[in-house]
N, C-alpha and C positions, 0 to 999 in steps of 0.2 A: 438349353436344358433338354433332356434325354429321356424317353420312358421307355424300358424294357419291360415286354410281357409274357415274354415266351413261353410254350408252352406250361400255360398256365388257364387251366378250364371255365377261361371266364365266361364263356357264352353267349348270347345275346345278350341278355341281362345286363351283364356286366360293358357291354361293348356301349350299349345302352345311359347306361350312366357314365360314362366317360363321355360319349357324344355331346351330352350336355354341358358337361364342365368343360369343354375344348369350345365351345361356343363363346364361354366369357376371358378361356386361355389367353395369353397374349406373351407369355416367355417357351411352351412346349415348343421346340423346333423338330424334334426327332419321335417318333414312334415307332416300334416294331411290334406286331401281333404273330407270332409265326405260332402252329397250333395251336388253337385257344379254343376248339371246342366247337368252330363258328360256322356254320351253314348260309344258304343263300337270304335269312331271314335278317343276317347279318351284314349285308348288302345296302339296304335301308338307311340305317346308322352311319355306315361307311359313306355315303353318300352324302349325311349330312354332316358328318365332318369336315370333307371337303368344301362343300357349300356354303357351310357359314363359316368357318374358321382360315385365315390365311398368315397366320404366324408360323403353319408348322411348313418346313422345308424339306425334311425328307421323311416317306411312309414307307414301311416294310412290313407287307403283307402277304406272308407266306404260308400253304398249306390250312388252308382255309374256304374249303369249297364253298363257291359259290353260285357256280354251275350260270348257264346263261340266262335264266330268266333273274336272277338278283343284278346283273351288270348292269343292265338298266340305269339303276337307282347311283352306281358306281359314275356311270358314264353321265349321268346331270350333273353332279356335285363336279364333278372333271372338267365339264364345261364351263360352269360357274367360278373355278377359283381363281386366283389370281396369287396365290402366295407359292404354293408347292414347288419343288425343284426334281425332285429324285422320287422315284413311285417306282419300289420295286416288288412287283405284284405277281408271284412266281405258284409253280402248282394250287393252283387253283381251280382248275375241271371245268372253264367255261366257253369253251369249243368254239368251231367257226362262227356259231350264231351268235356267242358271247362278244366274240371279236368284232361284229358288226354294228355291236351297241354301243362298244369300247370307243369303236375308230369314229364316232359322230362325237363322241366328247372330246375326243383326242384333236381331232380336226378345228375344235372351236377356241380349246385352249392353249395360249399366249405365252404360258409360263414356265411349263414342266422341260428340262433340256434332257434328265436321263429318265426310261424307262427299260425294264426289265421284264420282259410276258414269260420267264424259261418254264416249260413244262405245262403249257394250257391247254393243250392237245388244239392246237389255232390252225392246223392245216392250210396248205395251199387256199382253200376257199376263203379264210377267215383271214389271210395275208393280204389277200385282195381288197380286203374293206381298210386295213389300214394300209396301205400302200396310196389308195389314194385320198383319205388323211393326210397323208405327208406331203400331197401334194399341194395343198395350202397351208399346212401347218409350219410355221416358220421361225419354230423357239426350239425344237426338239436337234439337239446334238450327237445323241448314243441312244442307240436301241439295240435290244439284247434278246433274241429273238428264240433262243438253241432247243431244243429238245423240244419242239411241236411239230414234227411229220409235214415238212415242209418240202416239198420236190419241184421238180423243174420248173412246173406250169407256176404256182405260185413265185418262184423267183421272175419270173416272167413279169407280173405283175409289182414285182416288188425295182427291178430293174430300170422299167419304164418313169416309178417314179423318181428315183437314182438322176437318172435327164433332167429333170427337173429342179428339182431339190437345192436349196442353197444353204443348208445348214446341216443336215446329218454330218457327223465327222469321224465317227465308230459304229460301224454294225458287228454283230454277232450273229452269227448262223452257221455255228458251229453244230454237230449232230442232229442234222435235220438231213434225207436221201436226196438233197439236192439234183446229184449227178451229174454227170457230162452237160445235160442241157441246161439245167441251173446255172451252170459255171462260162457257158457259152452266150449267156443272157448277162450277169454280170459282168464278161471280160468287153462288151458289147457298149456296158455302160460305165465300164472305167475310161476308159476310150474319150464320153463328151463328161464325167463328172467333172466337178471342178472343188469339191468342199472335203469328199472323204479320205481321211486318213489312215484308218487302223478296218482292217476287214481280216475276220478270224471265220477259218473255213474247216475247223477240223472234223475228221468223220464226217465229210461229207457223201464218202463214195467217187470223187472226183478222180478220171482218170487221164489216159495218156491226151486225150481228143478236150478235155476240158483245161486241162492244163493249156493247152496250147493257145484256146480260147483266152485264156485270162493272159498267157503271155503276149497277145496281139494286143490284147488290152493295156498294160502296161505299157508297150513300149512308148504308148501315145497319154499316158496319164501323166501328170505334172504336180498332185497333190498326194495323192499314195506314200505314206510311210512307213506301213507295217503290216505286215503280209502272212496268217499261220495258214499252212496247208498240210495238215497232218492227216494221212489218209495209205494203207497200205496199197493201196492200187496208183500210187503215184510211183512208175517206175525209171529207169535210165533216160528213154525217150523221152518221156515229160520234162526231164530235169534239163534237158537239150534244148527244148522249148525256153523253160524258164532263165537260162543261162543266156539264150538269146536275148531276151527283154533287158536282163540286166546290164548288159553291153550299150543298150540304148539308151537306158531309163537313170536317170539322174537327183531321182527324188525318194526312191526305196530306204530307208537306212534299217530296215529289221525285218527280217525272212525266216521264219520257220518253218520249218519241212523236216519232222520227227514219225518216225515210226513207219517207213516207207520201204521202197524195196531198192532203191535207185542206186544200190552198189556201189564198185570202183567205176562203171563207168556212167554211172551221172555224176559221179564227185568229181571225175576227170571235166565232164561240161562246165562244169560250178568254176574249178577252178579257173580255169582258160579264162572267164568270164571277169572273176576275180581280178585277172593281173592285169587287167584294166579298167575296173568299178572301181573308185575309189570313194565310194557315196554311201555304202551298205557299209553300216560299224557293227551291228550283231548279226551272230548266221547260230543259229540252233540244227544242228542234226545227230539229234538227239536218237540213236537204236535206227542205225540205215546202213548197216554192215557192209560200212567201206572197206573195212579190214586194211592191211598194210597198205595195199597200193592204192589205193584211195589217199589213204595218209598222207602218204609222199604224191600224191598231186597237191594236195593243201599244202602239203611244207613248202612247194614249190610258186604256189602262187603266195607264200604269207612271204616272201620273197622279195618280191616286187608290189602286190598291195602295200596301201597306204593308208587307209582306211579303218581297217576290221579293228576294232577294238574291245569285240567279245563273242569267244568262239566255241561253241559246244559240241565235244563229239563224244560224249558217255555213249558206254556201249555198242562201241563199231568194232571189237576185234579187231584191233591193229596193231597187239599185239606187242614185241621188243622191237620189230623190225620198222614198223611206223611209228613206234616213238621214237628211235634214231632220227627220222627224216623230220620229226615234228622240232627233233632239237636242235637239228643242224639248223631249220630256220627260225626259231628264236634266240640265234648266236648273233643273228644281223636284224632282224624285224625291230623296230623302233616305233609301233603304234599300238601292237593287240597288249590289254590291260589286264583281260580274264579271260580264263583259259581253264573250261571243263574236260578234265581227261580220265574219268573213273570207270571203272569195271570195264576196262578193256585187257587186261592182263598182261600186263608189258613186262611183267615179273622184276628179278632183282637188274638184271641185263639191262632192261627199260630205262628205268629208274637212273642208273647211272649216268648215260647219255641227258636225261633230263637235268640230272644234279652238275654237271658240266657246262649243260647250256645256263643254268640257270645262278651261275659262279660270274658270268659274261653277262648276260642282258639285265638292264639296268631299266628297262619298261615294265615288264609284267607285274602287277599289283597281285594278281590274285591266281593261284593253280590251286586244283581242287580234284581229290582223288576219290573214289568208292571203296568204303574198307573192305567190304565183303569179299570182292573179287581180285585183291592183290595181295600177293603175299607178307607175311610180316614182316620179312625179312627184307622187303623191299621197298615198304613202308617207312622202317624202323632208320635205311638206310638215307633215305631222302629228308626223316623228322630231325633227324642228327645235323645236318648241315644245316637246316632250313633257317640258321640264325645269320648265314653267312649270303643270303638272299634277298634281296631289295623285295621280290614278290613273297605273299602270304603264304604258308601251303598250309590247307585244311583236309580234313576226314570228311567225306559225307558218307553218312550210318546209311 
């Protein structure tokens, strides 16, 4: 059973008497409160919910200051429960000091696998206290850290528990100014992790000298399967780095790397890397202005990969000339399934080379175009055949 209350002004008052009825609850599993009017007075309540109540599994508490002298009362009921599983406890204004009351409940409690803190203003200092929470805390799987001004020093801290840890398996720390030396402290600790999977780094600031960090890092990780680093100061040279690792690294299978500047000649490293990675099945590069010749390094490693079987290149400007080379090797590629190719402008010219290849390949489930950016006439051209194609073709608006 489910209660939604969103933005609905209940108050204390109202928080108030529900804390009491969730005492004798025993079917509520889900709650969400996201604006409701609630201050740190609300904190209190929050606190005995958790405390006496262990039926419900997942809370969503969002936008509901509670600033750091209410966590407290948050951070006892946390420690006391035993039921909860998913606590996602986001904009909420209760700072490094908040963070300090949080990470003593967090450290005691057994039960919770995901938490979410996005937007607590937790800074580096307030990372510190839960960092080492984690370092006894032995239930917790996903922590979703992003949008709290978290920089180097605190991943430092967050790092060392990383070494330790036998259960995290997703972090998030995405839009936090981590930088170079964040990401030097992380590639430091993928190196002896052994549980995490899924690390999302976007807008971090992370550039050529951190990249490289994380690529030393992986080549020595053996649990890492999913990788975003979306960040415009990741350019050619980083991608050189990263293309390195992946020649080593045998446990990778999802890479994103969107919105960067790494051109035709990190796509050139990527590929090279490619046509002998056969471990990585999605590659997102998503707005990294490979342009044509970029293109035709990808058509040339999807060649000889065996692998790839989901590849996004929206908006790289590659034009008619890189759609030829994308279809020359989906005449023979017998593994990529979907296949992002929109707002690159490949015009009517494009279009045809793709409607040839794709008369031939008897793999690709899914092509998917941007209507905005192609002509109609080149569109209209490819939706005409598209019954005569084992793959789907769709519009994205």
């Amino acid at each position: 059973m489910k209660l939604h209350l969103s933005h609905n002004p209940i108050g204390e008052c109202g928080l108030n008497y529900l804390a009491n009825a969730l005492q004798h609850n025993k079917t509520l599993t889900e709650l969400t409160l996201v604006c409701n009017a609630l201050d740190g007075e609300g904190a209190v309540q929050l606190g005995n919910i958790l405390q006496y109540n262990n039926t419900l599994k997942k809370l969503n508490y969002i936008g509901n200051p509670i600033h750091s002298n209410g966590i407290k009362y948050l951070a006892s009921g946390l420690a006391m429960n035993t039921g909860l599983l998913e606590l996602i406890f986001e904009s909420n204004e209760f700072d490094s000091r908040g963070a300090r009351s949080f990470a003593n409940g967090l450290e005691k409690n057994q039960c919770l696998t995901h938490l979410s803190l996005c937007s607590n203003h937790i800074r580096s200092e307030g990372l510190q206290y839960l960092a080492n929470a984690l370092q006894n805390n032995r239930a917790l799987t996903t922590l979703a850290i992003q949008h709290n001004e978290i920089d180097g020093e605190g991943v430092r801290y967050l790092a060392n528990a990383l070494q330790n840890n036998t259960t995290l398996v997703t972090l998030n720390l995405s839009n936090n100014p981590i930088g170079n030396e964040g990401a030097r402290h992380l590639g430091q600790a993928l190196a002896k992790n052994t549980t995490l999977t899924t690390l999302d780094l976007q807008w971090t600031s992370v550039s050529t000298d951190g990249a490289q960090a994380l690529a030393i890092g992986l080549q020595n990780n053996r649990t890492l399967t999913s990788l975003t680093l979306d960040t415009y100061k990741i350019g050619p040279e980083s991608m050189s780095y990263l293309a390195n690792a992946l020649i080593h690294n045998r446990t990778l299978t999802t890479l994103a790397v969107k919105y960067t500047s790494i051109g035709p000649e990190g796509t050139r490293h990527l590929a090279k890397a490619l046509e002998t990675n056969n471990t990585l099945t999605t590659l997102d590069l998503l707005l990294n202005k490979i342009h044509a010749e970029g293109a035709r390094y990808l058509a040339n490693a999807l060649v000889y990969n065996k692998g790839l079987t989901t590849l996004n290149i929206v908006w790289n400007q590659i034009y008619s000339e890189g759609a030829q080379c994308i279809a020359n090797a989906l005449m023979t590629n017998t593994t990529l399934k979907k296949l992002r190719l929109g707002s690159n402008e490949i015009g009517l010219e494009g279009m045809k080379y793709l409607v040839n290849a794709l008369l031939i390949n008897k793999t690709l489930a899914m092509l998917t175009f941007g209507h905005k950016y192609e002509h109609d006439d080149a569109l209209r051209h490819i939706m005409e055949r598209s019954l005569y194609f084992t793959a789907k073709v769709e519009l994205e608006r």
